[in-house]
N, C-alpha and C positions, 0 to 999 in steps of 0.2 A: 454796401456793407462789405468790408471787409475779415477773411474767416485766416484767424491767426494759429501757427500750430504750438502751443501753451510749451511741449518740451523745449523745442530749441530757440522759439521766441522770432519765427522767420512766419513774415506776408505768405499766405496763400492766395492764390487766383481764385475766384471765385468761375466755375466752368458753366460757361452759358450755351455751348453747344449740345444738346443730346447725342449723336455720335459720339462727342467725348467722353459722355457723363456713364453710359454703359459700363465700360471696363473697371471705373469704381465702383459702381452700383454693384456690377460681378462680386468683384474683391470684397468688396462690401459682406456680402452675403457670404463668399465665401469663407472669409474671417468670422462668422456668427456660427455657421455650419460647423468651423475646427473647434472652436470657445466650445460649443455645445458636446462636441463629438466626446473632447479633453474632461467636459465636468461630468460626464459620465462612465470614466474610464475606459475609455476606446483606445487606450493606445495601443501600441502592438504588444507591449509585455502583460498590457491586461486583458487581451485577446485571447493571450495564453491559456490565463487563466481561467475564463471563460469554458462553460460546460458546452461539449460539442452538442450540436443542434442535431437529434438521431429522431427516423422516423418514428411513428406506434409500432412496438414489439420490438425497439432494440435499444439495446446495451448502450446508456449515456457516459460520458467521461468528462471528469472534471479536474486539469490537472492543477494545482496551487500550486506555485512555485514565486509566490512574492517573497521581499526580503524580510518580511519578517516570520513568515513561513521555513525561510531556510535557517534564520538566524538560531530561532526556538527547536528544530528537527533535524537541520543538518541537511536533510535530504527534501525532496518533493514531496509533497502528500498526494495522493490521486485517488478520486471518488470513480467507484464503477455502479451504478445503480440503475435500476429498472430492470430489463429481461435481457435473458444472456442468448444472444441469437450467432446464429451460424458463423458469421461475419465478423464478430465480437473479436477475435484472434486477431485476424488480419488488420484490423485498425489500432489494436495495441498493439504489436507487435511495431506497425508503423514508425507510432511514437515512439517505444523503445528503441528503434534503429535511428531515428532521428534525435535521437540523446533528452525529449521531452522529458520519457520518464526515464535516469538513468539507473546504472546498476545501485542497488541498494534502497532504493523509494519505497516508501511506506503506503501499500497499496489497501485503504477503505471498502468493501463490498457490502450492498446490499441488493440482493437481486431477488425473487419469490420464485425459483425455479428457469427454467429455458433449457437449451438444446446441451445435454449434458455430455456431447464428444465437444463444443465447445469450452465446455468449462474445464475438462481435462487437456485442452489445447493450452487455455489460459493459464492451467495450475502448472505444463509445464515452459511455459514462460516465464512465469515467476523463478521455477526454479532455475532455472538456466541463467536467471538476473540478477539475482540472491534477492531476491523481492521479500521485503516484509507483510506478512498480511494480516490483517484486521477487518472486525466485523463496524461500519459506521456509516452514515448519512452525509449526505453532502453539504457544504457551506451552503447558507441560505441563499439566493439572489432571486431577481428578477422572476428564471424561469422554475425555480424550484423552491418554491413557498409553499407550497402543497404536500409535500414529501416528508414524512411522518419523523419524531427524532428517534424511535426506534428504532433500529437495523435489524432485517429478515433475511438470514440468506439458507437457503432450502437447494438440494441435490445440486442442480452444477455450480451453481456457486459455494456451496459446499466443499463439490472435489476442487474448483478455482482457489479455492483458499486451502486445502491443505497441500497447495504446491508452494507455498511460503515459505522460504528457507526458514524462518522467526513467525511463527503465528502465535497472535497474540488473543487469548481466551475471551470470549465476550464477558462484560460487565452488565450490569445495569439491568434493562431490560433487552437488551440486545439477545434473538435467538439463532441458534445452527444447528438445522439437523437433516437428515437422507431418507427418502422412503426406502421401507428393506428391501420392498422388488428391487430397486437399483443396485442395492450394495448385497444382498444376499439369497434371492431366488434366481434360479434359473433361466426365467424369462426377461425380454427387456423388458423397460419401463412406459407402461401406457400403449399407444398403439403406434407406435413409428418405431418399423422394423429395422429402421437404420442407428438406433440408439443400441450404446455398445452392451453387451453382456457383460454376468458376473465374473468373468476372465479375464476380461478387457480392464473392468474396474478392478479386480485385486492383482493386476498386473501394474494397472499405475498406480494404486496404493504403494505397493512395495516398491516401486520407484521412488518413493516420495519419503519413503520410509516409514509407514503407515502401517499398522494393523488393522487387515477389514476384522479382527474379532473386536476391537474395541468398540465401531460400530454396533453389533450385538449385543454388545453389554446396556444400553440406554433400553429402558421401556418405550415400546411403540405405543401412540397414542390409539386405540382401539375406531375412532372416527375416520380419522386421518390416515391411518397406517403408517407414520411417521415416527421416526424415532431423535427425540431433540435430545443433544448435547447440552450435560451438565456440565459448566467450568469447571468443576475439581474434580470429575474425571475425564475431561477431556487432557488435564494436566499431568494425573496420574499415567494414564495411559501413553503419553509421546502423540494424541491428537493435537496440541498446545504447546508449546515450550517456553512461551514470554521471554524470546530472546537467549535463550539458553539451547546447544546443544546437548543430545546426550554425552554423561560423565565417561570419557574411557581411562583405561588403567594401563600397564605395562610395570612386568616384572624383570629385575635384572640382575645379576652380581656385578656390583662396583667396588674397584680393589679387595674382591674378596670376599665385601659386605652385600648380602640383599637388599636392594634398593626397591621400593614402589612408588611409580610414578603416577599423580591423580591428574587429568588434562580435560579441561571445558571448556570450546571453543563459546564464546559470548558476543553477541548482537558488537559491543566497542571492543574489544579487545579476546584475549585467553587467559583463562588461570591454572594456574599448575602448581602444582605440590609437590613436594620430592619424598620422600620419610628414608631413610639410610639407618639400619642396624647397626650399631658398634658395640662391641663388646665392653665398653664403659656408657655404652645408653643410646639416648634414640634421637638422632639429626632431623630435624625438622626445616625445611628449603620452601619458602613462597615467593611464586612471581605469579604479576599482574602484567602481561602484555598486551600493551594496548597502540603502539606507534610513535615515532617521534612529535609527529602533528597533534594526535589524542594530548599525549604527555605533559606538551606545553600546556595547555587546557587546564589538566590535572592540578598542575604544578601550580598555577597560574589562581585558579584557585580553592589549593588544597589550604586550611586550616587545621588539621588536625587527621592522622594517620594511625590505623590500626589494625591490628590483624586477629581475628580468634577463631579458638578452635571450638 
């Protein structure tokens, strides 16, 4: 019998030795091993992707970064879910140095409480990153089919996520709230004397730019002793911004006239407003700064532009 190869139309030998026939038979297998490995997305950019495998009791990560991930976001998305353990820091931060997640990635949490000098380690990693954060569940796969599509994130993940330069308010059913031992009595939280005091927490609050009163304004649940965040006042309050910093102002004499400046730095860009006094009436000046690179975008495709007041 002769065994022909059908591409190039060229006799093969048929191998009648076993010594010989070994190193196909390898190749063989090896070739069924890659095909396998390939239709499963093993490659290395889907490795990436891929939720890191973290013992019981820690902090899973799951970073997205395919292209159509980037194409729709611009940035990375990254899932933190499960319990925020001691460690939690130093393995993001990892990534962060190794450009996984880079500056400005859209950081997902769902975590049911953990080691809350953790989550202030995390929250300010965030901020040091200009991290955006949000309350959400991780893409389904393999290992996390079980993981609920509601997102839970309670005290460190809580103060984790208001280290988010842009935090974005939960929707849905998605809930965030702090027990008030944590944020507002005297004592720590639970029995691990090594969790930080109410000092500690209104000291990184105000790092973050946080009011521990707005905390106090949520009704505690009387069971729980927990106090959940309502989206319209976590928005009210500067617990939330959806991409918005706070509005600042400056006042000036320009040639004579008083000028006030409105300035909002925003998640793409900055807006600013000018208004100018003149004694035949009132100058009104709007810019949208958003970048040469944003612009093309804009431009690219703007149908129709407008402005109101």
């Amino acid at each position: 019998m002769r065994l022909v190869n059908t591409d190039e139309g060229f006799p093969l030998r048929p191998l009648r030795d076993p010594q010989h026939a070994r190193p196909v038979l390898l190749l063989a297998a090896c070739s069924v091993f890659l095909f396998a490995a390939c239709a499963h997305g093993s490659s290395l950019h889907g490795a990436r992707n891929a939720p890191q495998a973290q013992a019981a009791g820690q902090l899973s990560i799951q970073v997205n970064d395919d292209r159509l991930t980037l194409a729709a976001a611009g940035v990375p998305q990254v899932y933190l879910y499960g319990v925020i353990d001691a460690d939690a820091p130093r393995r993001v931060e990892a990534l962060i140095r190794s450009w996984k997640i880079p500056r400005g990635s859209d950081v997902y949490l769902n975590a049911a409480g953990g080691d809350v000098n953790a989550g202030l380690a995390l929250g300010r990693l965030f901020r040091a990153g200009s991290i955006v954060t949000h309350l959400g569940t991780p893409r389904r796969t393999l290992r996390t089919r079980s993981i609920a599509k509601d997102a839970l994130c309670a005290d460190a993940c809580a103060y984790a996520y208001f280290g988010g330069l842009y935090r974005w308010a939960p929707t849905g059913k998605d809930r965030i709230g702090v027990h008030r031992l944590s944020a507002m009595d005297a004592k720590p939280t639970g029995n691990d004397s090594t969790a930080p005091g109410p000092v500690a927490i209104a000291a990184y609050l105000k790092d973050m730019g946080i009011q521990a009163s707005a905390l106090a304004q949520s009704p505690v649940t009387p069971r729980e002793q927990i106090a959940w965040l309502d989206a319209d006042q976590m928005m009210a309050t500067g617990l939330a911004n959806n991409g918005r910093l706070p509005l600042t102002s400056t006042y000036q004499m320009s040639s004579g006239m008083p000028a006030l400046t409105l300035n909002q730095i925003v998640r793409n860009g900055v807006n600013r407003v000018t208004i100018i006094c003149r004694p035949d009436g009132l100058t009104l000046t709007s810019y949208y700064i958003v970048g040469s690179d944003r612009a093309r975008k804009v431009v690219g495709h703007a149908a129709r532009s407008f402005f109101e007041v």
